[in-house]
Backbone atoms as SQL, in Angstrom:
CREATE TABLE atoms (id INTEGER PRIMARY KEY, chain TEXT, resi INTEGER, resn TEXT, atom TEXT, x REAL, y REAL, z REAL);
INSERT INTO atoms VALUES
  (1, 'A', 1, 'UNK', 'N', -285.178, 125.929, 0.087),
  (2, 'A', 1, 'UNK', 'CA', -284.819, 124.562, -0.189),
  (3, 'A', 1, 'UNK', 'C', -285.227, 123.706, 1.006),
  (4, 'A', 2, 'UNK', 'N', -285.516, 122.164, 0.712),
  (5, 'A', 2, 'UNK', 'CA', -286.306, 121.430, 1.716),
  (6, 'A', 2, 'UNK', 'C', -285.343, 120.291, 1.551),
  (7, 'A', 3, 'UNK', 'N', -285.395, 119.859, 2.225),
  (8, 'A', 3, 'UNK', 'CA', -284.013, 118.283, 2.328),
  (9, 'A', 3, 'UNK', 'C', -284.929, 117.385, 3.276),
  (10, 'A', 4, 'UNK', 'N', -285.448, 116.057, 2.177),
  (11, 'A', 4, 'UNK', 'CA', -286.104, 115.182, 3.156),
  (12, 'A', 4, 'UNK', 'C', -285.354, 114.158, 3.411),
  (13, 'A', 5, 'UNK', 'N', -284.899, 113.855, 4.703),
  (14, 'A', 5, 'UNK', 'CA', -283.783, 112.905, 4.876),
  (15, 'A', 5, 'UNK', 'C', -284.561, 111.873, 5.768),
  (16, 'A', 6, 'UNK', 'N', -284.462, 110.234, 5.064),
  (17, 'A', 6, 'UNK', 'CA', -285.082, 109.396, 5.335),
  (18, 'A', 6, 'UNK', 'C', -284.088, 107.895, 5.683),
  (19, 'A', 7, 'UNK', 'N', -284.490, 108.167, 6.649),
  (20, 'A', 7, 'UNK', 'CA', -283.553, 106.311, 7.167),
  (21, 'A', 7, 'UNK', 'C', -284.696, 104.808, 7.102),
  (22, 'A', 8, 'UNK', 'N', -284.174, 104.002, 6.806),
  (23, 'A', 8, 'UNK', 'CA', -285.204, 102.488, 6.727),
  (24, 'A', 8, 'UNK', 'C', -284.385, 101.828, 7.391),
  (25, 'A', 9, 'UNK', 'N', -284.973, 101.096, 8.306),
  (26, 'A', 9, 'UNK', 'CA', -284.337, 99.931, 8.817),
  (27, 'A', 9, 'UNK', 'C', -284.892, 98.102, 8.303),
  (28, 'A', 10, 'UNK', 'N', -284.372, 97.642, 8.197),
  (29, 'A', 10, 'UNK', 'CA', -284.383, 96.483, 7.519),
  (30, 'A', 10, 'UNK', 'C', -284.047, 94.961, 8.581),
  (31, 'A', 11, 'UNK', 'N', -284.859, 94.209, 8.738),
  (32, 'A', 11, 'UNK', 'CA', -284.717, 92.942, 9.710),
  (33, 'A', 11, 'UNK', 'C', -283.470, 92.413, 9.402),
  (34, 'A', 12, 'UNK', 'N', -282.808, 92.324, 10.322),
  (35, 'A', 12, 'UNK', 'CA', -281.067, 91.667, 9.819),
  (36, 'A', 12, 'UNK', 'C', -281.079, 90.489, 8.842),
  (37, 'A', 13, 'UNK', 'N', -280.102, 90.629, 8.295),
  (38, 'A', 13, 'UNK', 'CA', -280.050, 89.528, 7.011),
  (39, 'A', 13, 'UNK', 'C', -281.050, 90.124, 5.953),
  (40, 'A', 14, 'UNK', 'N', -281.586, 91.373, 5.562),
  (41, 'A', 14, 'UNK', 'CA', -282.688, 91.476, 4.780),
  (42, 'A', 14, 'UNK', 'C', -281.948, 92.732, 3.838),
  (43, 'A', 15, 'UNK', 'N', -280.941, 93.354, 4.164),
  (44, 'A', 15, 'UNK', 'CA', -280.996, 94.838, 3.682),
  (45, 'A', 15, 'UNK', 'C', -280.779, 94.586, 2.309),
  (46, 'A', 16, 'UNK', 'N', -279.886, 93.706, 1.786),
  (47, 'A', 16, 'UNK', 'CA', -279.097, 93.239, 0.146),
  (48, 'A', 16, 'UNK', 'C', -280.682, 93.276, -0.209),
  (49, 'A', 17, 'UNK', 'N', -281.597, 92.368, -0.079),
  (50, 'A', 17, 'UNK', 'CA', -282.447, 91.570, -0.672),
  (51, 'A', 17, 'UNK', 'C', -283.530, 93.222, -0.787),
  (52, 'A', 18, 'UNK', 'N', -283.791, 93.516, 0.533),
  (53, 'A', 18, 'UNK', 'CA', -284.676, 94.867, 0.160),
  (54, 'A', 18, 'UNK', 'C', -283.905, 95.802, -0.948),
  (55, 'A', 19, 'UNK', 'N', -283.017, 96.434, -0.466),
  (56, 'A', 19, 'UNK', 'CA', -282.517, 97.130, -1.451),
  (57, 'A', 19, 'UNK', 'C', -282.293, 96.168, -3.342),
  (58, 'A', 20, 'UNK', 'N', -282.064, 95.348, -3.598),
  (59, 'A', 20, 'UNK', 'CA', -282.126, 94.587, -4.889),
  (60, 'A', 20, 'UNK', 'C', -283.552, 94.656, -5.054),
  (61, 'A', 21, 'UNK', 'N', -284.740, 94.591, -4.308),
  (62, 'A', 21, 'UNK', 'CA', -285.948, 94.770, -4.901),
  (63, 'A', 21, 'UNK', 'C', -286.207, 96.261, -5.342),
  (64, 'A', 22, 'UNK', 'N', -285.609, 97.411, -4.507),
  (65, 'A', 22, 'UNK', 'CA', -286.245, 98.728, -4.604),
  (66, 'A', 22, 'UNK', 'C', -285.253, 98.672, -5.564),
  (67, 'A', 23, 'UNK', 'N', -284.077, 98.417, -6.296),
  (68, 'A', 23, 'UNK', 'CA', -283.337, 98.818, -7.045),
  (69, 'A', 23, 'UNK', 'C', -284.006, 98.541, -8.703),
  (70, 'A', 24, 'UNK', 'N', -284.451, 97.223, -8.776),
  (71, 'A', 24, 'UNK', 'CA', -285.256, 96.628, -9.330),
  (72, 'A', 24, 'UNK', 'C', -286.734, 97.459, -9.748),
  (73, 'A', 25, 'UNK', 'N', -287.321, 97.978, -8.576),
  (74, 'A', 25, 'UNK', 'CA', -289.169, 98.029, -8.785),
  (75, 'A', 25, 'UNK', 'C', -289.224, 99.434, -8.143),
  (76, 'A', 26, 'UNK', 'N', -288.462, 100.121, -7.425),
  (77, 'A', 26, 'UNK', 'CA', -288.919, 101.050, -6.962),
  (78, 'A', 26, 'UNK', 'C', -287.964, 102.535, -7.770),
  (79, 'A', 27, 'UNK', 'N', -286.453, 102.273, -7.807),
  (80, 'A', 27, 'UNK', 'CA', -286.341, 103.361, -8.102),
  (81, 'A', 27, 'UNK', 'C', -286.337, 104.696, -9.294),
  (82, 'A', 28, 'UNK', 'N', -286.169, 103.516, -10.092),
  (83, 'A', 28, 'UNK', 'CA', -286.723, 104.368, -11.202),
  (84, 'A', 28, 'UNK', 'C', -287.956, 105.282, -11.488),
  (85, 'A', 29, 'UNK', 'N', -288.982, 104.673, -11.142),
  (86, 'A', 29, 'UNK', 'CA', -290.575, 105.420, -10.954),
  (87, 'A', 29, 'UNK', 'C', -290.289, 106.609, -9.924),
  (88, 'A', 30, 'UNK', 'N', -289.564, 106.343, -8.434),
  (89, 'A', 30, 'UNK', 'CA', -289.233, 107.309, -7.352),
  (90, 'A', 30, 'UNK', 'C', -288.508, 108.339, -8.456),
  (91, 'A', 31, 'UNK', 'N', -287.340, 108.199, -9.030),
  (92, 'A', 31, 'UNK', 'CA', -286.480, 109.449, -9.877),
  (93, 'A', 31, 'UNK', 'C', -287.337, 109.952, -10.638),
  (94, 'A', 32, 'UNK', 'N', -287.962, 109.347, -10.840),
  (95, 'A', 32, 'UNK', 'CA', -289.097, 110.016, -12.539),
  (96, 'A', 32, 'UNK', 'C', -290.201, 111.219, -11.709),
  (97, 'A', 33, 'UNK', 'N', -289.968, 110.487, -10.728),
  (98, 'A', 33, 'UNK', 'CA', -291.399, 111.808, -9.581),
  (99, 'A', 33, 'UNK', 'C', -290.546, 112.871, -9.212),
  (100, 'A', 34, 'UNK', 'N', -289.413, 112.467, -8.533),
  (101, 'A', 34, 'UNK', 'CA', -289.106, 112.966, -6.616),
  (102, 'A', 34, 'UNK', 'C', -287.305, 114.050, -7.554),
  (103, 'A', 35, 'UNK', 'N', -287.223, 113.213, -8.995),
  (104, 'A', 35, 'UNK', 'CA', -285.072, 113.997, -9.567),
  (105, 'A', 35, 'UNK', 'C', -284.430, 112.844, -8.652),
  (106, 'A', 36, 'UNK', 'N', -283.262, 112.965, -8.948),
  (107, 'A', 36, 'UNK', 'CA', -282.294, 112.515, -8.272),
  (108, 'A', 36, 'UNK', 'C', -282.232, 113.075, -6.976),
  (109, 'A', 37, 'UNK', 'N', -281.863, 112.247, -5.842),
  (110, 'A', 37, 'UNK', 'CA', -282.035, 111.861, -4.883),
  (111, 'A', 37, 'UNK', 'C', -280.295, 112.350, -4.643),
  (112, 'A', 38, 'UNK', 'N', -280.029, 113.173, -3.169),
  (113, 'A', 38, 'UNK', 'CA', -278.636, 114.093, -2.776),
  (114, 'A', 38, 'UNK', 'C', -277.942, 113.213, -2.666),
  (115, 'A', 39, 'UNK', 'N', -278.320, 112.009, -1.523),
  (116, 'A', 39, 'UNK', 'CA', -277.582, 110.793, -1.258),
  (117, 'A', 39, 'UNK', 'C', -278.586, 109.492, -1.144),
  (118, 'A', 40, 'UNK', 'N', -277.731, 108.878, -1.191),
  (119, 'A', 40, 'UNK', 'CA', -278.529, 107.194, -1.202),
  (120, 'A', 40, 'UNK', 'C', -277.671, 106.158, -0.837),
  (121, 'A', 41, 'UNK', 'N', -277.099, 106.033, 0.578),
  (122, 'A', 41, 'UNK', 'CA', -276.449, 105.097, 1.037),
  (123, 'A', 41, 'UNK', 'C', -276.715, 104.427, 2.038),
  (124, 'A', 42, 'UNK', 'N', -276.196, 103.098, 2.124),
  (125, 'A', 42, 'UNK', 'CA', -276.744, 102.000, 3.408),
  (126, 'A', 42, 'UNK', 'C', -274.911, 102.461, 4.456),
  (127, 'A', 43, 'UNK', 'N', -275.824, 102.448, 5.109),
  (128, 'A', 43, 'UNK', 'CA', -274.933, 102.846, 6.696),
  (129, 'A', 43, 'UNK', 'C', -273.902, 101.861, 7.065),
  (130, 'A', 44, 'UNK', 'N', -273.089, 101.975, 7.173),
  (131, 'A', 44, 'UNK', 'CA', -271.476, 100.998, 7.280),
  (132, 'A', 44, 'UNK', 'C', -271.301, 101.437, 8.375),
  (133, 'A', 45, 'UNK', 'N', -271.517, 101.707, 10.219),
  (134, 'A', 45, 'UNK', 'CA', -271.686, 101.521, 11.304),
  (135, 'A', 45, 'UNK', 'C', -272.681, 102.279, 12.094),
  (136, 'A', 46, 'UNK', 'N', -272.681, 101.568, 13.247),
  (137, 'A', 46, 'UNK', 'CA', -273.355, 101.325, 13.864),
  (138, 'A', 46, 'UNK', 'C', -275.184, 100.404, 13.732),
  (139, 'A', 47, 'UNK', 'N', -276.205, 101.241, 13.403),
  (140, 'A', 47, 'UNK', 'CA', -276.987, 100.128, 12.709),
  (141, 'A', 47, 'UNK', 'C', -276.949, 100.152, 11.324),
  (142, 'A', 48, 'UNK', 'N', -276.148, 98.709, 10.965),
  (143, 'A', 48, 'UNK', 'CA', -275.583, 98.372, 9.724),
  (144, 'A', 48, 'UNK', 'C', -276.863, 97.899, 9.259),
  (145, 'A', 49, 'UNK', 'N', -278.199, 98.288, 9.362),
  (146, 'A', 49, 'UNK', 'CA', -279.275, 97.230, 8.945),
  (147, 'A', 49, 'UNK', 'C', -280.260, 98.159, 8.202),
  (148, 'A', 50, 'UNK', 'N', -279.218, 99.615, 8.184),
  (149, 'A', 50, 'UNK', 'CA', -280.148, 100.486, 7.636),
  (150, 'A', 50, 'UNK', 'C', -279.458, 101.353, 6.209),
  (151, 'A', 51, 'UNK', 'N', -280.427, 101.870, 5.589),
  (152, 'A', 51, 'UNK', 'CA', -279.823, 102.760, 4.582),
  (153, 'A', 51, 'UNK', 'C', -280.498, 104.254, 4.754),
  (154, 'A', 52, 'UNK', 'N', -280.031, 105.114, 4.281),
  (155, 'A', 52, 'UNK', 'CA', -280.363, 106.273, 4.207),
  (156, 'A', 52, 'UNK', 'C', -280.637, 107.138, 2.736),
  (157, 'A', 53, 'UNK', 'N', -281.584, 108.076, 2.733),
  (158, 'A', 53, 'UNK', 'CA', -281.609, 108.794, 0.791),
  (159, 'A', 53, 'UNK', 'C', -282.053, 110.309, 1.559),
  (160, 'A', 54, 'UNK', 'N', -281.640, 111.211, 0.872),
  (161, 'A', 54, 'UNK', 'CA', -282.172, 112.427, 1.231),
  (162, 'A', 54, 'UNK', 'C', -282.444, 112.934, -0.013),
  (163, 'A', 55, 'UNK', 'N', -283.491, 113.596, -0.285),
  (164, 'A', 55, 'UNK', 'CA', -284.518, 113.983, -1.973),
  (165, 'A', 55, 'UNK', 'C', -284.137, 115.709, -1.548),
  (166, 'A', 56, 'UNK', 'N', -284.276, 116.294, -2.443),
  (167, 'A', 56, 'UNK', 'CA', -284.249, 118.019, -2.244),
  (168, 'A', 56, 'UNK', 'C', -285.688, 118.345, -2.990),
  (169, 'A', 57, 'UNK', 'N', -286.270, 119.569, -2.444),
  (170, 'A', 57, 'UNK', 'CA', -287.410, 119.965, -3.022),
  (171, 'A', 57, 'UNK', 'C', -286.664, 121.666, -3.011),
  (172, 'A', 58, 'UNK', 'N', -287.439, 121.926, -3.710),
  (173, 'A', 58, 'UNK', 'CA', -287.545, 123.823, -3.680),
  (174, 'A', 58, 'UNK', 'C', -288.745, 124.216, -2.165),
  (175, 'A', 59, 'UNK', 'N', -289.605, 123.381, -1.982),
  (176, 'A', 59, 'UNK', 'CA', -290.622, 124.277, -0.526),
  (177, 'A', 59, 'UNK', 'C', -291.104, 123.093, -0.366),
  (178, 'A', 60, 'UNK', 'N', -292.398, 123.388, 0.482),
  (179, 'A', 60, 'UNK', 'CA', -292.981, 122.547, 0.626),
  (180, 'A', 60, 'UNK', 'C', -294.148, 121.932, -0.039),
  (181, 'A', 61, 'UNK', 'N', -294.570, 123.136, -0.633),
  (182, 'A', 61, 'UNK', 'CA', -295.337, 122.906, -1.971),
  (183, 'A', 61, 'UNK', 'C', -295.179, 121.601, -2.792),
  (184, 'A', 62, 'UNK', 'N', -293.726, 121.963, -2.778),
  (185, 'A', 62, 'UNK', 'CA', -293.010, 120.933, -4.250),
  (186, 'A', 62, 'UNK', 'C', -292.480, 119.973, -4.295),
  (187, 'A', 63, 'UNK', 'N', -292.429, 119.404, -2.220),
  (188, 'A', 63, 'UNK', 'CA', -292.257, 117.771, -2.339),
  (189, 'A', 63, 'UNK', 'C', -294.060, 117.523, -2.047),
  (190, 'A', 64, 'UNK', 'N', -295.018, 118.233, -1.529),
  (191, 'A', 64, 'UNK', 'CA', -296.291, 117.742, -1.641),
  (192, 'A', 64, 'UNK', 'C', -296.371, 117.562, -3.015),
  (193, 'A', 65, 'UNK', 'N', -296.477, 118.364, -4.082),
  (194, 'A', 65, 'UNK', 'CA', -296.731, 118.034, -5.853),
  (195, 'A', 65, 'UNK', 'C', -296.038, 116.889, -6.424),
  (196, 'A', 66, 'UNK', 'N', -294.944, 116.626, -5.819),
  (197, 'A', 66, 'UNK', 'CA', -293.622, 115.510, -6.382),
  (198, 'A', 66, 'UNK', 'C', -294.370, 114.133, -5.462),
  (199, 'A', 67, 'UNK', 'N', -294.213, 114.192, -4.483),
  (200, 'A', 67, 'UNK', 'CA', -294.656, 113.003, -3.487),
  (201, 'A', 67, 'UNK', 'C', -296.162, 112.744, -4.017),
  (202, 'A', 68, 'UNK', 'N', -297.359, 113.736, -4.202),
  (203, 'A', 68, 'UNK', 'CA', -298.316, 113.042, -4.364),
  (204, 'A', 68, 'UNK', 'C', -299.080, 112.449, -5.889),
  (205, 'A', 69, 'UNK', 'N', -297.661, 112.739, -7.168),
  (206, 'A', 69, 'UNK', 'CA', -297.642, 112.260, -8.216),
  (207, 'A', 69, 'UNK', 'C', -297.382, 110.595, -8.021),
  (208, 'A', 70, 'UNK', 'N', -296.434, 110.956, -7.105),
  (209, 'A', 70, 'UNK', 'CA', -295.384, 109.344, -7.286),
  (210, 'A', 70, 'UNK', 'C', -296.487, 108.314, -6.304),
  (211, 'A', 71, 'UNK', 'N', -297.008, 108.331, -5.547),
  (212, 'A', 71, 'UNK', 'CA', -298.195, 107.707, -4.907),
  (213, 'A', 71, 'UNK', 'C', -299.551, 107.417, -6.106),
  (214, 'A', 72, 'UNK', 'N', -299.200, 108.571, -6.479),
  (215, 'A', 72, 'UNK', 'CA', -300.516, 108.193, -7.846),
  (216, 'A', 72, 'UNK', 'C', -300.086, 107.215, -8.831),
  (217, 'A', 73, 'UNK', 'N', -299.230, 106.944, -9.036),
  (218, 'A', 73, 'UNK', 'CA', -298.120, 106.417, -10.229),
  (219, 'A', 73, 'UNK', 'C', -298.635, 104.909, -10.104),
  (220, 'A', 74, 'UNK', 'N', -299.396, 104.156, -10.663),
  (221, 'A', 74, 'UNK', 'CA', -299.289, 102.424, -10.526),
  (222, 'A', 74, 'UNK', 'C', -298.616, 102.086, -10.476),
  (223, 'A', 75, 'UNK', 'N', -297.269, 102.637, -11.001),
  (224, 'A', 75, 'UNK', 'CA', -295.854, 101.581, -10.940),
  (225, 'A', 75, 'UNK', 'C', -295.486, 101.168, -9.271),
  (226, 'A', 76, 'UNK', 'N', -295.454, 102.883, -8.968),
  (227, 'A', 76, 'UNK', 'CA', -295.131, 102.727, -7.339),
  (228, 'A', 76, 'UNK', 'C', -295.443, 101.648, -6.678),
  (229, 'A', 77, 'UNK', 'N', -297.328, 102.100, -6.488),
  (230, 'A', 77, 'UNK', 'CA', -297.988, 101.212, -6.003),
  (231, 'A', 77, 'UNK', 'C', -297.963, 99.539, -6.201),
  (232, 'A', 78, 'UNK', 'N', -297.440, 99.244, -7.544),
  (233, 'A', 78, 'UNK', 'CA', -297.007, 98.018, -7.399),
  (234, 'A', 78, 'UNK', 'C', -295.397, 97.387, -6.821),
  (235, 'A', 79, 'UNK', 'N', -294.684, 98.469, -6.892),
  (236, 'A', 79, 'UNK', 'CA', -293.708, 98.091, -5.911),
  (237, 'A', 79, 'UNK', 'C', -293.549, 98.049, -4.346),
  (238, 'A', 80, 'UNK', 'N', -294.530, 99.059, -4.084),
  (239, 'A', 80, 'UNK', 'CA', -295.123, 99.245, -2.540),
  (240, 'A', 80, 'UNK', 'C', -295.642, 97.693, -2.358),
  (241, 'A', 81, 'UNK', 'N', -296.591, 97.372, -3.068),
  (242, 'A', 81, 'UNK', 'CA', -297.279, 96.006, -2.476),
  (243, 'A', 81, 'UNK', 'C', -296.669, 95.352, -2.287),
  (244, 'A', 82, 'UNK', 'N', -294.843, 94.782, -3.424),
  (245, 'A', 82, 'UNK', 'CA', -294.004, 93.886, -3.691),
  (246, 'A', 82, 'UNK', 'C', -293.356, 94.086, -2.067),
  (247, 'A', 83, 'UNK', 'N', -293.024, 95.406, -1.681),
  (248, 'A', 83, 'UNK', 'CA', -292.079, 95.483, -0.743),
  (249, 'A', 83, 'UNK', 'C', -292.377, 95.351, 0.577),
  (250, 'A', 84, 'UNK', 'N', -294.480, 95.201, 0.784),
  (251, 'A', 84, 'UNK', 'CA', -294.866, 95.027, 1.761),
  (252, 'A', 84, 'UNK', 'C', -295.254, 93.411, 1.873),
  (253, 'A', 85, 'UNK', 'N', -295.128, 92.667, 0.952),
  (254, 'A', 85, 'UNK', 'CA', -295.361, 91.457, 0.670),
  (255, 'A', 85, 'UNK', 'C', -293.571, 90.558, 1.189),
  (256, 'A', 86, 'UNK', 'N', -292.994, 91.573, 0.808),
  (257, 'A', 86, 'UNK', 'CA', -291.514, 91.020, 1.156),
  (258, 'A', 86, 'UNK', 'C', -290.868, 90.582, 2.933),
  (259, 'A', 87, 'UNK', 'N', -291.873, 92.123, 3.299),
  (260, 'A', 87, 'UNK', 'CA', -291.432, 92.623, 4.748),
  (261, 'A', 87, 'UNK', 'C', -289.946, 92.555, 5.393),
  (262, 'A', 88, 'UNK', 'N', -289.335, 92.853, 4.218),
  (263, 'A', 88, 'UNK', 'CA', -288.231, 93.605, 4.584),
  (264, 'A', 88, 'UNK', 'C', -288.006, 94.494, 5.670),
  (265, 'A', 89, 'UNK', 'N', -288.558, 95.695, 5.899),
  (266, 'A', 89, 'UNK', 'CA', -288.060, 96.775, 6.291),
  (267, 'A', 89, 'UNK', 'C', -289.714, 96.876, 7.703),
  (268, 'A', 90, 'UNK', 'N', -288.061, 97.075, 8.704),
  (269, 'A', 90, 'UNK', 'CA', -289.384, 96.916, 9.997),
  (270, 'A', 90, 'UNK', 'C', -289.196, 98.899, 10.619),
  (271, 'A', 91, 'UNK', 'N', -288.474, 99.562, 10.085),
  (272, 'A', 91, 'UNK', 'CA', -289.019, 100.830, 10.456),
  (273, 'A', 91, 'UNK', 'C', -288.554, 101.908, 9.348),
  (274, 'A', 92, 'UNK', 'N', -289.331, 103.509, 9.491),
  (275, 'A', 92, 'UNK', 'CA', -288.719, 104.928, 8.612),
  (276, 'A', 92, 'UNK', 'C', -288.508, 105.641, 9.354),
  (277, 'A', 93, 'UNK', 'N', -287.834, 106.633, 9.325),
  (278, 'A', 93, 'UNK', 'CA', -287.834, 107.657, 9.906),
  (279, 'A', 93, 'UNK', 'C', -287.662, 109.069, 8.959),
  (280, 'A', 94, 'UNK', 'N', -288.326, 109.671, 8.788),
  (281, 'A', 94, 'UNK', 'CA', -288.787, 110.945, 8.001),
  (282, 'A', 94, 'UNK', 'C', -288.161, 112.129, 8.797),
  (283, 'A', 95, 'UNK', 'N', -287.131, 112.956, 8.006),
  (284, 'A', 95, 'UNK', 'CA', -287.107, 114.670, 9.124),
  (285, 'A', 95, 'UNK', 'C', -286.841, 115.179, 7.358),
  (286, 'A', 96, 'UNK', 'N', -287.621, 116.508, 7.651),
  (287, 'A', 96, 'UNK', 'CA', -287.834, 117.479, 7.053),
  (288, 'A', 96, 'UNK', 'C', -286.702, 118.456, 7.529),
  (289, 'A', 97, 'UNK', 'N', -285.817, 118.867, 6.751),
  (290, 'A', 97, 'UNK', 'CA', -284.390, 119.972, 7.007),
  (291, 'A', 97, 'UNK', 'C', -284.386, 120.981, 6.203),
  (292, 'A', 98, 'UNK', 'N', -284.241, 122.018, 6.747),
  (293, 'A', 98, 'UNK', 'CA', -283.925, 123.430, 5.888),
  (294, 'A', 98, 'UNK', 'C', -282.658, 123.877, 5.941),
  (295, 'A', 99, 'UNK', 'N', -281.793, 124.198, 5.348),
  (296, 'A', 99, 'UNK', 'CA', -280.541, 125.081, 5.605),
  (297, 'A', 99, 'UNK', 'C', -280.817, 126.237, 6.594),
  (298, 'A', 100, 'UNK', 'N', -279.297, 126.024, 6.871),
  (299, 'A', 100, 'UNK', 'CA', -279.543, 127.400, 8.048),
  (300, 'A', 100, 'UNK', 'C', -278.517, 128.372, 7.229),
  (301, 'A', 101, 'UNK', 'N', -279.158, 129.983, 7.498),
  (302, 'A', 101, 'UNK', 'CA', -279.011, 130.884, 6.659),
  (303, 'A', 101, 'UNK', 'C', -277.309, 131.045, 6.005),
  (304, 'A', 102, 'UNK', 'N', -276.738, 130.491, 6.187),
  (305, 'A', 102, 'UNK', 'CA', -274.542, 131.335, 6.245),
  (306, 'A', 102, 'UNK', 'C', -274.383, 129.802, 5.670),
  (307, 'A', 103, 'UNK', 'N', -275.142, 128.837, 5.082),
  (308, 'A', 103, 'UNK', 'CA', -275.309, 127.491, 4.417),
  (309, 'A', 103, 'UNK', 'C', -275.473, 128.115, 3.005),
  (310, 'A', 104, 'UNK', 'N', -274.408, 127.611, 2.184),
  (311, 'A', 104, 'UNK', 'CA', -274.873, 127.866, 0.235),
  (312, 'A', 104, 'UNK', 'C', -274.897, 126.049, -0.213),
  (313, 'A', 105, 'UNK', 'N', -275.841, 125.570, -0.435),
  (314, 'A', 105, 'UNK', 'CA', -275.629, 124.055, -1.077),
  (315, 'A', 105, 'UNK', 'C', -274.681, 124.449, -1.969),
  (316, 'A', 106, 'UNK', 'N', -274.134, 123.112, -2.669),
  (317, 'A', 106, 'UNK', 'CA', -273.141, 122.958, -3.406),
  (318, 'A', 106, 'UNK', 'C', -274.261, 122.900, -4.818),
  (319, 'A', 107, 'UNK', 'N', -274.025, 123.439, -6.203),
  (320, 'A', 107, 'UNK', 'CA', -274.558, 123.099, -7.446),
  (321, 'A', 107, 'UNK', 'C', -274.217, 121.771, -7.803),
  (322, 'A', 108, 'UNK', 'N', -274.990, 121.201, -8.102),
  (323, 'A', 108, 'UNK', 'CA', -275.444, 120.103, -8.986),
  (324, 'A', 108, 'UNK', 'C', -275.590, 120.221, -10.424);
């Protein structure tokens, strides 16, 4: 199992407005590629300007096959343009996590 856990940061005063666009244009097309997503929450302290989503894959194989559908997808790509046209969000941060072995995820 692969756990991609991803933070965005968002220019203050911007996070409502980014997130109402990706809620809008992005996430549906993202679920249709990537499943439901472990968590998907905006951060209530410290930097309050960010949100967080972590996606699960089976390897690595299978967020490369999932990730490079959803890039192919026009829908995406037209929400990508919307959200770079917006400039909402001034950073990502990407980590790739594996369980450590005496770890059982919880079923879904």
């Amino acid at each position: 199992m692969l756990y991609d856990h991803r933070t965005y940061t968002c220019r203050p005063g911007t996070i409502r407005k980014h997130l109402a666009l990706y809620g809008e244009h992005g996430f549906d097309v993202q679920r249709r590629h990537l499943g439901e997503p472990a968590v998907y929450a905006a951060v209530e302290t410290g930097d309050v300007n960010s949100y967080v989503h972590i996606w699960v894959y089976a390897d690595a194989a299978d967020r490369a096959a999932r990730r490079a559908a959803l890039a192919a997808d026009p829908e995406w790509q037209a929400y990508l343009g919307k959200s770079a046209e917006a400039g909402y969000l001034i950073s990502q941060v990407n980590q790739l996590m594996a369980p450590v072995p005496f770890f059982t995820p919880p079923q879904r």
